[in-house]
PDB file of N, H, CA, C and O in Angstrom:
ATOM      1  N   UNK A   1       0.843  -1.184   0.000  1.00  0.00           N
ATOM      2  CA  UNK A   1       0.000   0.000   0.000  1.00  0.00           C
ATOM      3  C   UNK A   1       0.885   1.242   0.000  1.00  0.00           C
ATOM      4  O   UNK A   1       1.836   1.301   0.778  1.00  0.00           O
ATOM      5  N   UNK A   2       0.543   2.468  -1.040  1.00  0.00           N
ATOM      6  H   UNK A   2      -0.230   2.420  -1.672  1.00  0.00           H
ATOM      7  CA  UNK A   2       1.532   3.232  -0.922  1.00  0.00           C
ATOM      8  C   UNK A   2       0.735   4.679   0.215  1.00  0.00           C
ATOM      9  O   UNK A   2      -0.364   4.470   0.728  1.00  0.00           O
ATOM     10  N   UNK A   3       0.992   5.148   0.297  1.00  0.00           N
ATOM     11  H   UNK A   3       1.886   5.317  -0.119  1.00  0.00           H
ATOM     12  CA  UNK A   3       0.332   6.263   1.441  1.00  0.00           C
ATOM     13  C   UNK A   3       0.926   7.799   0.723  1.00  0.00           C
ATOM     14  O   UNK A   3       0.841   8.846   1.364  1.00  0.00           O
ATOM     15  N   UNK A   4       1.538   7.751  -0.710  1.00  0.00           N
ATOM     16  H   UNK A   4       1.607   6.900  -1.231  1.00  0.00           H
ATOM     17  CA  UNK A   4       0.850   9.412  -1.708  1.00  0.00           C
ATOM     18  C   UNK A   4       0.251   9.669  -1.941  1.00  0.00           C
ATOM     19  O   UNK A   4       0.196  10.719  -2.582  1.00  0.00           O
ATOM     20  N   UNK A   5      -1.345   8.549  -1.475  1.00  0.00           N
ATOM     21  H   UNK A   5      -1.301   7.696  -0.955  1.00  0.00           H
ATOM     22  CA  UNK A   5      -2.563   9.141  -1.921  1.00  0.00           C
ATOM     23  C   UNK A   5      -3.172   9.375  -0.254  1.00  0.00           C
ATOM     24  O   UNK A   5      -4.337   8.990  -0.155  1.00  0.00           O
ATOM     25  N   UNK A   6      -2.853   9.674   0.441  1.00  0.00           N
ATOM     26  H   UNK A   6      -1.907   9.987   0.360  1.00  0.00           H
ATOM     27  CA  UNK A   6      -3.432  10.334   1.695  1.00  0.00           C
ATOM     28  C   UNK A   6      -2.661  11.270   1.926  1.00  0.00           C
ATOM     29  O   UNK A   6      -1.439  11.184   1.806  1.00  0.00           O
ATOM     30  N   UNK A   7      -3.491  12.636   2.414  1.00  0.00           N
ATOM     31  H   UNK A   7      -4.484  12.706   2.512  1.00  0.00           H
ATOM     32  CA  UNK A   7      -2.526  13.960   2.674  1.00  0.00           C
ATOM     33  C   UNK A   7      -2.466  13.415   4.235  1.00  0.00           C
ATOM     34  O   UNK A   7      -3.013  12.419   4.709  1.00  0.00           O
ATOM     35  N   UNK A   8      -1.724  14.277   4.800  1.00  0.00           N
ATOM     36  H   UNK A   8      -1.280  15.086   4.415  1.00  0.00           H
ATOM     37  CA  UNK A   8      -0.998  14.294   6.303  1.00  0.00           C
ATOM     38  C   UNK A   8      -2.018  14.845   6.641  1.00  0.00           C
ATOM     39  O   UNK A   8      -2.371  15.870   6.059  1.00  0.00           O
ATOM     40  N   UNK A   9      -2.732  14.322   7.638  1.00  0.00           N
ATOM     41  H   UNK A   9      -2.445  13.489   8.111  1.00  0.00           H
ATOM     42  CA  UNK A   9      -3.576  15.067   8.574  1.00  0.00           C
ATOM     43  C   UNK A   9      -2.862  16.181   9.348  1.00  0.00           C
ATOM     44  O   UNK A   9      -1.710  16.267   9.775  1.00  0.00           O
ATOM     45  N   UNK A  10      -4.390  17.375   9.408  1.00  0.00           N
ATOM     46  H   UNK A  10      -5.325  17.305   9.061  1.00  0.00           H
ATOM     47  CA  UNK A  10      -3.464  18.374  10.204  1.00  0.00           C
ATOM     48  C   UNK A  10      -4.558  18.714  10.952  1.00  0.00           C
ATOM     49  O   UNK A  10      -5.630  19.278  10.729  1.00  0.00           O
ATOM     50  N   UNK A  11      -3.818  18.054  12.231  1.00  0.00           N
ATOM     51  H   UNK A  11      -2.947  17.596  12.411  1.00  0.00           H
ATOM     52  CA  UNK A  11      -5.293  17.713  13.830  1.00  0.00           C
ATOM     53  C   UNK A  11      -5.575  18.881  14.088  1.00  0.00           C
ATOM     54  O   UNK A  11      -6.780  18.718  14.283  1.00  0.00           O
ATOM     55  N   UNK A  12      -5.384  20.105  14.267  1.00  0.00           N
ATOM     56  H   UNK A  12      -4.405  20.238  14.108  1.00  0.00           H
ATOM     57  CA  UNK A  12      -5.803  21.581  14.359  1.00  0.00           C
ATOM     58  C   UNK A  12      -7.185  21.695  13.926  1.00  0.00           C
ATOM     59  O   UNK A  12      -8.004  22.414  14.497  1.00  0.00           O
ATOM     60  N   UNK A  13      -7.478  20.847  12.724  1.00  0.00           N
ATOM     61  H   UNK A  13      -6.812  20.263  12.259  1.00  0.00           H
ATOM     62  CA  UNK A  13      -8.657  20.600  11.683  1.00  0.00           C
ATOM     63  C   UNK A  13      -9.884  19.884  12.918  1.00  0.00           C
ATOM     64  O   UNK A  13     -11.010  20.305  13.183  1.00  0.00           O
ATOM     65  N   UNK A  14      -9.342  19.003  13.338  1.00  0.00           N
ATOM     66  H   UNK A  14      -8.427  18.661  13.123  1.00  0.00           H
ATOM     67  CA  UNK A  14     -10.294  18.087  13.720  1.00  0.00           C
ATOM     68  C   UNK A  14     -10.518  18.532  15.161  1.00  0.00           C
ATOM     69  O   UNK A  14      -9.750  18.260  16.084  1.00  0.00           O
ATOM     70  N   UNK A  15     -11.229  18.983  15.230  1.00  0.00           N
ATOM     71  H   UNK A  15     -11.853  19.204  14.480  1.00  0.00           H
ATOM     72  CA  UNK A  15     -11.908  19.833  16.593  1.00  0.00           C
ATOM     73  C   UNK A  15     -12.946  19.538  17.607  1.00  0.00           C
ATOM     74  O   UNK A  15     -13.336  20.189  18.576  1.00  0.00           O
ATOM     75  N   UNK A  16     -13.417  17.954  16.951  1.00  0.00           N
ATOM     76  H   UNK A  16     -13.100  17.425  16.163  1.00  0.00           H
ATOM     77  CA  UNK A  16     -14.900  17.673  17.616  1.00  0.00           C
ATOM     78  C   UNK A  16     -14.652  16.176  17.750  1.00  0.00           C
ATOM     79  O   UNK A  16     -14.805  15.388  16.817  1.00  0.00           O
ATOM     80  N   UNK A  17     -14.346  15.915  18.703  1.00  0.00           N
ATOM     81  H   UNK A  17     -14.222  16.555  19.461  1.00  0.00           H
ATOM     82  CA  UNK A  17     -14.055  14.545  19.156  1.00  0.00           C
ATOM     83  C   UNK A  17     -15.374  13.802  19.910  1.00  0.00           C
ATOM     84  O   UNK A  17     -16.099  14.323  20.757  1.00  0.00           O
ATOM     85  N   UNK A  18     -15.470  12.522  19.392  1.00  0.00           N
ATOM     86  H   UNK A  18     -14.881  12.099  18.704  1.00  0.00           H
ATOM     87  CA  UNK A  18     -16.627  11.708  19.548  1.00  0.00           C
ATOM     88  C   UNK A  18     -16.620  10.684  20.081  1.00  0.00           C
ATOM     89  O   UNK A  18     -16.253   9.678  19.473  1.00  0.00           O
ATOM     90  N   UNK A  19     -17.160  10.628  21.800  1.00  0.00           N
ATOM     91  H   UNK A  19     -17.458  11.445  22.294  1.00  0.00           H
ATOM     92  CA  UNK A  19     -16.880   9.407  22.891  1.00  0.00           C
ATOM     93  C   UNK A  19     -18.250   9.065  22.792  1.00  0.00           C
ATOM     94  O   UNK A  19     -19.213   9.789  22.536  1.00  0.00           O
ATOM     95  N   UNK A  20     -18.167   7.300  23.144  1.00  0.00           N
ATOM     96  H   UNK A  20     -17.386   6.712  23.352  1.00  0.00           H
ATOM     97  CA  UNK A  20     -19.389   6.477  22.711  1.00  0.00           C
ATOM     98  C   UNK A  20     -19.916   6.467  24.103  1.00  0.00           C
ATOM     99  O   UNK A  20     -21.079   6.082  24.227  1.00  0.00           O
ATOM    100  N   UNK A  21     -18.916   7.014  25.747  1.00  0.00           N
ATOM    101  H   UNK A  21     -17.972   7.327  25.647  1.00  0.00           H
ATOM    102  CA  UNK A  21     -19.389   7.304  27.036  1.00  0.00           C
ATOM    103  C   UNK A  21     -20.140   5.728  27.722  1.00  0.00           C
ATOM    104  O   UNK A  21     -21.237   5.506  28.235  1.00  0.00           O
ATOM    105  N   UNK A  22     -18.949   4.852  27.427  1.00  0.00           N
ATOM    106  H   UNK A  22     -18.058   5.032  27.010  1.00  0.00           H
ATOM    107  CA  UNK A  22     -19.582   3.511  27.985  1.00  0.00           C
ATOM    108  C   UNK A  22     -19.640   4.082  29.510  1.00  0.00           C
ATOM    109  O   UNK A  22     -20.409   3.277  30.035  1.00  0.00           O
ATOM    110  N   UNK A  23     -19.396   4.687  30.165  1.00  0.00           N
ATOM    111  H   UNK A  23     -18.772   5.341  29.738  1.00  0.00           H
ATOM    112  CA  UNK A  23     -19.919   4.709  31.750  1.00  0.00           C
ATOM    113  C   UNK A  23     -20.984   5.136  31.980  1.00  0.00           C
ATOM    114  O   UNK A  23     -21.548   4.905  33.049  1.00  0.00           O
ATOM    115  N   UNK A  24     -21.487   5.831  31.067  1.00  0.00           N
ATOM    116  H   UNK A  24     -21.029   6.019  30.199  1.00  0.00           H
ATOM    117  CA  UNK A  24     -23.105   5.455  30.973  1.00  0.00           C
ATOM    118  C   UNK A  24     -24.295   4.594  31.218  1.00  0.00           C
ATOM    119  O   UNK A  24     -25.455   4.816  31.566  1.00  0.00           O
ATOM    120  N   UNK A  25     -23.617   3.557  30.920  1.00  0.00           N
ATOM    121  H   UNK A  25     -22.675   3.377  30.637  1.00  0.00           H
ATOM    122  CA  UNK A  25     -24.281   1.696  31.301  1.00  0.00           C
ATOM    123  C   UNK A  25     -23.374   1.255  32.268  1.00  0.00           C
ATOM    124  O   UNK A  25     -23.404   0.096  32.681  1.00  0.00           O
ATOM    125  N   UNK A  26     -22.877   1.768  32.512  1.00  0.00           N
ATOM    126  H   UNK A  26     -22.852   2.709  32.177  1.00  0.00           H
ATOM    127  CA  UNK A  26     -21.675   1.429  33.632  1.00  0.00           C
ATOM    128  C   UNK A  26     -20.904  -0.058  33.284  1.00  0.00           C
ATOM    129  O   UNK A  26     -20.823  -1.206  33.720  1.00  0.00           O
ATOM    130  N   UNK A  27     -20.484   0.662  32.362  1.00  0.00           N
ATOM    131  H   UNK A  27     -20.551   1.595  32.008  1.00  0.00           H
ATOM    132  CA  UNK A  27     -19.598  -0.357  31.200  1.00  0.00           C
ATOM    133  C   UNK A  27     -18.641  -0.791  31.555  1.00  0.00           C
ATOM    134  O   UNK A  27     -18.359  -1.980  31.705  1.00  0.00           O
ATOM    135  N   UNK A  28     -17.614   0.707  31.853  1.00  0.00           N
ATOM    136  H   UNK A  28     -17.843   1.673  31.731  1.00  0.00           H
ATOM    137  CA  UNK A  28     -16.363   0.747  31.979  1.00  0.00           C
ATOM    138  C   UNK A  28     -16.193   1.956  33.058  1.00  0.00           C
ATOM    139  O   UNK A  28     -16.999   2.864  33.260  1.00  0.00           O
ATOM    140  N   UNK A  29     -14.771   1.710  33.788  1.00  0.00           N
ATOM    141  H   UNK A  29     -14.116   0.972  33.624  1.00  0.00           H
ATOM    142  CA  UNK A  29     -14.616   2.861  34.594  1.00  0.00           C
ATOM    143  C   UNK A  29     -13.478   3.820  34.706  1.00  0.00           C
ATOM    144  O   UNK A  29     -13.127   4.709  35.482  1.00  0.00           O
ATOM    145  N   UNK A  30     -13.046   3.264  33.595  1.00  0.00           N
ATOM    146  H   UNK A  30     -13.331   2.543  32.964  1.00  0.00           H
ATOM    147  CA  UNK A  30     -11.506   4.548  33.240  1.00  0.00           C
ATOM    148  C   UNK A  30     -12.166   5.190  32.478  1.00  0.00           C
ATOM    149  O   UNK A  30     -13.104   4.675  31.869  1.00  0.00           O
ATOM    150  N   UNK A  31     -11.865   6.314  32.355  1.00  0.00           N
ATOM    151  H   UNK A  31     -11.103   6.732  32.849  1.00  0.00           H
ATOM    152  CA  UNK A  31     -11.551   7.466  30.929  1.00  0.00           C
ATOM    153  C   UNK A  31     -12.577   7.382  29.682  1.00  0.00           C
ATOM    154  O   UNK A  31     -12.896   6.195  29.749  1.00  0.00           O
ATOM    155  N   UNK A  32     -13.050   7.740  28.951  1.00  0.00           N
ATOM    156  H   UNK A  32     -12.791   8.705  28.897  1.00  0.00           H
ATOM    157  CA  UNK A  32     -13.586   6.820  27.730  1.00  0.00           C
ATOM    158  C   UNK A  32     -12.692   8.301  26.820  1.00  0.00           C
ATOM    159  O   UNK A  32     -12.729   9.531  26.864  1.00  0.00           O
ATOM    160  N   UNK A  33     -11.842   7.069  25.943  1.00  0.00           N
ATOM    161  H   UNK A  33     -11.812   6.070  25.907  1.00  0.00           H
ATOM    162  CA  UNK A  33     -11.227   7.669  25.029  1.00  0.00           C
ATOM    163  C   UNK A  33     -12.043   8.207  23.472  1.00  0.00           C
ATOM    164  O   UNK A  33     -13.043   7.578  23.123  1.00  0.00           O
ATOM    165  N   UNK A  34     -11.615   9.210  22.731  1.00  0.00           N
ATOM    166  H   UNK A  34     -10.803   9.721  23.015  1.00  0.00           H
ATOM    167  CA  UNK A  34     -12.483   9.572  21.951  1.00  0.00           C
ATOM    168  C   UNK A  34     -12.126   8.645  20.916  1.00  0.00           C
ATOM    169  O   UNK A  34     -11.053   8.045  20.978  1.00  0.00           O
ATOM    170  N   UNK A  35     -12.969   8.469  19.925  1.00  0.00           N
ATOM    171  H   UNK A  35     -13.841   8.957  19.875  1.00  0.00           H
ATOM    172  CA  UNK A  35     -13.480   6.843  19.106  1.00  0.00           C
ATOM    173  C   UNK A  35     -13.111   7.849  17.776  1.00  0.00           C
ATOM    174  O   UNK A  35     -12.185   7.433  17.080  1.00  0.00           O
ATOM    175  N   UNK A  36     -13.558   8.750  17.482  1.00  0.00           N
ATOM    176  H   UNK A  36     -14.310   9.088  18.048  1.00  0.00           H
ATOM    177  CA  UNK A  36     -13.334   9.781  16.191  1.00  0.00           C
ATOM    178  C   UNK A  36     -13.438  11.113  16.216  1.00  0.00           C
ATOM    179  O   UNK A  36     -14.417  11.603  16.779  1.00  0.00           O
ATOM    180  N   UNK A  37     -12.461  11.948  15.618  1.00  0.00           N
ATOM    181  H   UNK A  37     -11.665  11.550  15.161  1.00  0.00           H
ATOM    182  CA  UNK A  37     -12.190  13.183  15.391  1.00  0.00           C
ATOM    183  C   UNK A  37     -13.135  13.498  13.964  1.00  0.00           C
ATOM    184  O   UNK A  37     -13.193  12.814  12.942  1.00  0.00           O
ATOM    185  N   UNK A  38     -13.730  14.578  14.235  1.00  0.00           N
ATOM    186  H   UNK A  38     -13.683  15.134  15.065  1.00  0.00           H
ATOM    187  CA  UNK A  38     -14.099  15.236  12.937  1.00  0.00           C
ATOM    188  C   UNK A  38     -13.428  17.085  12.718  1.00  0.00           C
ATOM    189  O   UNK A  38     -12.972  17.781  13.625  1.00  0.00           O
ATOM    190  N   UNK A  39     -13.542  17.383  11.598  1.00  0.00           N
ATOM    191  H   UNK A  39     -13.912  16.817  10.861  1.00  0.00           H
ATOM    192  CA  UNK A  39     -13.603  18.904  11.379  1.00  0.00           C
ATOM    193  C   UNK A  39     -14.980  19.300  11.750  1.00  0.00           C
ATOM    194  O   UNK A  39     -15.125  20.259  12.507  1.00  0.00           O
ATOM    195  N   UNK A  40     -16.201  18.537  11.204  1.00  0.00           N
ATOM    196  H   UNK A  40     -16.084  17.757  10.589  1.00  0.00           H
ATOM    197  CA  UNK A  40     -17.606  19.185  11.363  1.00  0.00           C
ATOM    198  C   UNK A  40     -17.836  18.781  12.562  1.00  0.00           C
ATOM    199  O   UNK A  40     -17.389  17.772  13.108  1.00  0.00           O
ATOM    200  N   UNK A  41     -18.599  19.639  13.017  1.00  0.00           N
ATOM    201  H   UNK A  41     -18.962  20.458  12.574  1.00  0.00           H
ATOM    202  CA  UNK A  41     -19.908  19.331  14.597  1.00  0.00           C
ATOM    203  C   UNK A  41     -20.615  18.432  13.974  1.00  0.00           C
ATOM    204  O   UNK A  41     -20.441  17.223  14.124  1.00  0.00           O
ATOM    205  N   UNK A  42     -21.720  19.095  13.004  1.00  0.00           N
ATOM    206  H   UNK A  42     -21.862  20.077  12.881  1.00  0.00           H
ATOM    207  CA  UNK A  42     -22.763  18.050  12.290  1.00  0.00           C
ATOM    208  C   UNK A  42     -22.118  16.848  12.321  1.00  0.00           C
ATOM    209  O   UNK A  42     -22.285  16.169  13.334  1.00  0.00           O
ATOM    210  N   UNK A  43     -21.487  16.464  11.534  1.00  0.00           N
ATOM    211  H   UNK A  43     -21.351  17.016  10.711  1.00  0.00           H
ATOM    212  CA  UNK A  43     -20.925  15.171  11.531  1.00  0.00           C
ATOM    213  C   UNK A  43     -20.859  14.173  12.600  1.00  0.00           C
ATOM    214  O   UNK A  43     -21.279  13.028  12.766  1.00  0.00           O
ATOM    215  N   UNK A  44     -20.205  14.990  13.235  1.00  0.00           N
ATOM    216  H   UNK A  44     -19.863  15.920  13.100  1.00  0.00           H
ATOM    217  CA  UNK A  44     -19.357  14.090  14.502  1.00  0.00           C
ATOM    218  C   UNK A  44     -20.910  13.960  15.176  1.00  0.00           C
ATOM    219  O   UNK A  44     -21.188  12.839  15.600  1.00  0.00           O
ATOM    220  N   UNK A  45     -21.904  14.976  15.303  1.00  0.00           N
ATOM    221  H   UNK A  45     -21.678  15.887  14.959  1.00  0.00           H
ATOM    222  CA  UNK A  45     -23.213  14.477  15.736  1.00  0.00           C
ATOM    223  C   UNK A  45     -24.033  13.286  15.242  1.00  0.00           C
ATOM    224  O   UNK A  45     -24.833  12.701  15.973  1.00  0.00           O
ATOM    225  N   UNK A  46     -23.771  12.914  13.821  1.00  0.00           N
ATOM    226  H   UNK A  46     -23.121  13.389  13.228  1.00  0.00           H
ATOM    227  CA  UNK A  46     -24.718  12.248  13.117  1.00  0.00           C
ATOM    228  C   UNK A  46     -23.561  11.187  12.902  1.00  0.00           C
ATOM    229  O   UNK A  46     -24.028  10.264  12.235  1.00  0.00           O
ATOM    230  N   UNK A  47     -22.280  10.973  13.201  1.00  0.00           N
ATOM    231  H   UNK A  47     -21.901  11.723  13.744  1.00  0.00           H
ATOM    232  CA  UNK A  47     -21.849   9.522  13.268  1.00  0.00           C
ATOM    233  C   UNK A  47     -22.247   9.135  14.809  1.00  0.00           C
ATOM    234  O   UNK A  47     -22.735   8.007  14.884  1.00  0.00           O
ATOM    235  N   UNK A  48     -22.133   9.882  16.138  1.00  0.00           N
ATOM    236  H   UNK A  48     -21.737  10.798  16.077  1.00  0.00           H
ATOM    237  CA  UNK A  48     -22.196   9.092  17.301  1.00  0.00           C
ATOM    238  C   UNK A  48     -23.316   9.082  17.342  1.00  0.00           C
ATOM    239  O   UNK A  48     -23.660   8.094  17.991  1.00  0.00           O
ATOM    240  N   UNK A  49     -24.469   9.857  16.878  1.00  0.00           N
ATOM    241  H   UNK A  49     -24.190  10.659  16.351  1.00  0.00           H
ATOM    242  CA  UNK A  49     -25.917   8.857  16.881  1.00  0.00           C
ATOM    243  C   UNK A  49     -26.094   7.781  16.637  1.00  0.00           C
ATOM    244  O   UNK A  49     -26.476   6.915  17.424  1.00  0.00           O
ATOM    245  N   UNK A  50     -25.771   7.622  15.169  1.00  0.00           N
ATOM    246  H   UNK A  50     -25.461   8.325  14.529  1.00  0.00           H
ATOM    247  CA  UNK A  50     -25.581   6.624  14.343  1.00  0.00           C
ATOM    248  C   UNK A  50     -25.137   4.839  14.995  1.00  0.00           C
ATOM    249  O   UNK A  50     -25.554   3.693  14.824  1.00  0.00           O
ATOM    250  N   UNK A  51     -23.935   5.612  15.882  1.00  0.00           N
ATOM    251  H   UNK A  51     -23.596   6.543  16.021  1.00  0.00           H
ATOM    252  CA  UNK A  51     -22.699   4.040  16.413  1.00  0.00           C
ATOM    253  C   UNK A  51     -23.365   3.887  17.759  1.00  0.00           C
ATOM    254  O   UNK A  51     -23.609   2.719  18.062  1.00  0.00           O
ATOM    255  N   UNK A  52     -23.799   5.047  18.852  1.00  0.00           N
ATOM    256  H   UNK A  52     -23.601   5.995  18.606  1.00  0.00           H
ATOM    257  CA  UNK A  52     -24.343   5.286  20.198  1.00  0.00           C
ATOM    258  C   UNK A  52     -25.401   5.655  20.474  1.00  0.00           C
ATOM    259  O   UNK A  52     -25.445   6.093  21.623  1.00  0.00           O
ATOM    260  N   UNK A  53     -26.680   5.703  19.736  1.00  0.00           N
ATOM    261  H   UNK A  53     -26.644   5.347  18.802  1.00  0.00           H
ATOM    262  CA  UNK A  53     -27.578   6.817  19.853  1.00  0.00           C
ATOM    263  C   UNK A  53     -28.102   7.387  21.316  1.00  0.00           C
ATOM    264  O   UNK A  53     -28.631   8.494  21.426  1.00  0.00           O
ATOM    265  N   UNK A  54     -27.930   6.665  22.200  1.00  0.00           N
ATOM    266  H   UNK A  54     -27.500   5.767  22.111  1.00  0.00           H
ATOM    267  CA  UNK A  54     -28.768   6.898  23.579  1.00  0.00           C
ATOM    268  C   UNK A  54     -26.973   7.124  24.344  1.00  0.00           C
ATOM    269  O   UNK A  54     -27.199   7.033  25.550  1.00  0.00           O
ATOM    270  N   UNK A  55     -25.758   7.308  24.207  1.00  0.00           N
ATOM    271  H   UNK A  55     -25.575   7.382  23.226  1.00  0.00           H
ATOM    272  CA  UNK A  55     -24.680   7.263  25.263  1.00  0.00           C
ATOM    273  C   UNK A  55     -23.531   8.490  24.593  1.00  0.00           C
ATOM    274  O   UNK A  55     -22.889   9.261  25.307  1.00  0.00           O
ATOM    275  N   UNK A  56     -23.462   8.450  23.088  1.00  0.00           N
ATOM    276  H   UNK A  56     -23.983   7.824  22.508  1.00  0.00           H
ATOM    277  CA  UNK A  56     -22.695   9.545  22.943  1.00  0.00           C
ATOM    278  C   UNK A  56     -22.392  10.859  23.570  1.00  0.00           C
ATOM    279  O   UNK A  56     -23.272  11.447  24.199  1.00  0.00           O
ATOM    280  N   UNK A  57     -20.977  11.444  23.411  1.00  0.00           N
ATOM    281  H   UNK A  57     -20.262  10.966  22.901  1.00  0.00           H
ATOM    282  CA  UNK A  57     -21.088  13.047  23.627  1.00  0.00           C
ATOM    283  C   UNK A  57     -20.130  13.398  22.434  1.00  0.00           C
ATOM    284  O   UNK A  57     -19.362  12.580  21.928  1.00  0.00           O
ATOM    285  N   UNK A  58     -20.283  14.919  21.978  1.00  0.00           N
ATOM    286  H   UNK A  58     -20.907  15.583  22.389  1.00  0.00           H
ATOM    287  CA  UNK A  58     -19.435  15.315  21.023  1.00  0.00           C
ATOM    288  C   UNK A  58     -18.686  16.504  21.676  1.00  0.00           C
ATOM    289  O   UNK A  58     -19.411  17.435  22.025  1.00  0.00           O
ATOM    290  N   UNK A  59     -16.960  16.667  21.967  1.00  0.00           N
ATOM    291  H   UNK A  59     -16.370  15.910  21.684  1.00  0.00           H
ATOM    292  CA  UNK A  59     -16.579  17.593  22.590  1.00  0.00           C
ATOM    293  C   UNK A  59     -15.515  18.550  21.450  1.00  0.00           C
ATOM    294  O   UNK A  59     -14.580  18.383  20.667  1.00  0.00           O
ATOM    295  N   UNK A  60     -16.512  19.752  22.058  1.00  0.00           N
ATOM    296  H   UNK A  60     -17.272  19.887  22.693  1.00  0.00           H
ATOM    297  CA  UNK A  60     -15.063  20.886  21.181  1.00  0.00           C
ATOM    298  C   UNK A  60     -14.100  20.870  21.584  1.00  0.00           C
ATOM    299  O   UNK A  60     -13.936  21.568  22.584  1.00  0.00           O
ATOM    300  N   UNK A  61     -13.309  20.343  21.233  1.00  0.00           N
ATOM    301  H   UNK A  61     -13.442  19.776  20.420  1.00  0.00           H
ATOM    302  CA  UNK A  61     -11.514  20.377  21.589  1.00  0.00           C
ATOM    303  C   UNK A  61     -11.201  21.741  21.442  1.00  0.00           C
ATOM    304  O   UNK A  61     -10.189  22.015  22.086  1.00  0.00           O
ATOM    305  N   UNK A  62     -11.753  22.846  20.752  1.00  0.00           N
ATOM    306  H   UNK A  62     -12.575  22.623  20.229  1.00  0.00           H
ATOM    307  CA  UNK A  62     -11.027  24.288  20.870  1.00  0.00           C
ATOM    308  C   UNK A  62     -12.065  25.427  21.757  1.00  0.00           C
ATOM    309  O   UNK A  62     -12.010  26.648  21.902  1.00  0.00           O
ATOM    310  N   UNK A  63     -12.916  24.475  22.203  1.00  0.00           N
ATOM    311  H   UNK A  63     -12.961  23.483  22.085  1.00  0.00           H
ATOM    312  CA  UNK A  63     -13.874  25.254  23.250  1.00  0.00           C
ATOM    313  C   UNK A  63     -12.916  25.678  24.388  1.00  0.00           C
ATOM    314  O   UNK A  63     -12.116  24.840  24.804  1.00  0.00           O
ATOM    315  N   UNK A  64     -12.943  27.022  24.963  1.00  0.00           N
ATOM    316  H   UNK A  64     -13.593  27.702  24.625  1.00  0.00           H
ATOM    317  CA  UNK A  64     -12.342  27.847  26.090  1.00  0.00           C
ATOM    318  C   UNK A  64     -12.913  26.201  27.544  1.00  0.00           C
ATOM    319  O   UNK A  64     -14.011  25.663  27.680  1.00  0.00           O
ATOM    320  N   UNK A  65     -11.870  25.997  28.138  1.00  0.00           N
ATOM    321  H   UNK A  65     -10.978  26.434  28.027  1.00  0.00           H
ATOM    322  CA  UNK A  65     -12.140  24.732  28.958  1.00  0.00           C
ATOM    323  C   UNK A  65     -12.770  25.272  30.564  1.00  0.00           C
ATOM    324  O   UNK A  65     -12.547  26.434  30.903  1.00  0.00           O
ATOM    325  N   UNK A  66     -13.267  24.679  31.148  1.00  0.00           N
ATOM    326  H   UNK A  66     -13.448  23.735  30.873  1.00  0.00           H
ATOM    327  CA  UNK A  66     -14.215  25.089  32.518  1.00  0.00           C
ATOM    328  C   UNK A  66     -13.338  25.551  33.674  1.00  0.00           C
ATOM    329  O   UNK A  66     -12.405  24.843  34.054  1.00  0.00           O
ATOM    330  N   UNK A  67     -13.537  26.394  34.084  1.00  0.00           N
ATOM    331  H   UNK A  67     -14.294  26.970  33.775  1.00  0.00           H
ATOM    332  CA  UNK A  67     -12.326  27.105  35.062  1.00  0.00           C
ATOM    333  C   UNK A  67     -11.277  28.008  34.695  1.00  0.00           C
ATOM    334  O   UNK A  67     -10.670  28.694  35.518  1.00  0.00           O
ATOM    335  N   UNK A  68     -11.010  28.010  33.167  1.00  0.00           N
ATOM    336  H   UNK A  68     -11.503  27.452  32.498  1.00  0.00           H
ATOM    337  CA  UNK A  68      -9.723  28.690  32.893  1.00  0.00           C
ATOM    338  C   UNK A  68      -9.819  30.047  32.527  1.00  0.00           C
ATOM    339  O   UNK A  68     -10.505  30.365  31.555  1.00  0.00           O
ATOM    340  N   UNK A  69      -9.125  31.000  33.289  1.00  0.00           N
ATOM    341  H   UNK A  69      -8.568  30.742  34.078  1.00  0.00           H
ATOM    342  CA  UNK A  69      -9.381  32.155  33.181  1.00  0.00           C
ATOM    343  C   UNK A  69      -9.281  33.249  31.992  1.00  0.00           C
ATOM    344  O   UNK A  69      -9.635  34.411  32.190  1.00  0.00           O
TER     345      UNK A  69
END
């Protein structure tokens, strides 16, 4: 497989990260790592419906974070 036909991702792009939130069902109890990055909101909304519909969350990675001044 040659890899000149994929450009280099440039993660700056991908801003909306999409956890499927297994502690929800009390699945799991570490961390829930994000499953997919998108550029779009829409998107990243209408794939974790799609894979999670009742447990997803979609987080802005360039949203100002809670507490920081």
């Amino acid at each position: 497989m040659t890899t000149q036909r994929f450009a280099e991702p440039n993660l700056s792009v991908y801003r909306y990260a999409v956890h499927c939130c297994s502690f929800k069902m009390d699945l799991s109890f570490a961390p829930d790592h994000a499953l997919a990055l998108f550029a779009d909101e829409a998107m990243a909304k209408r794939y974790g419906a799609s894979m999670w519909p009742t447990t997803f969350e979609v987080v802005d990675l360039l949203a100002p974070k809670e507490g920081a001044a």
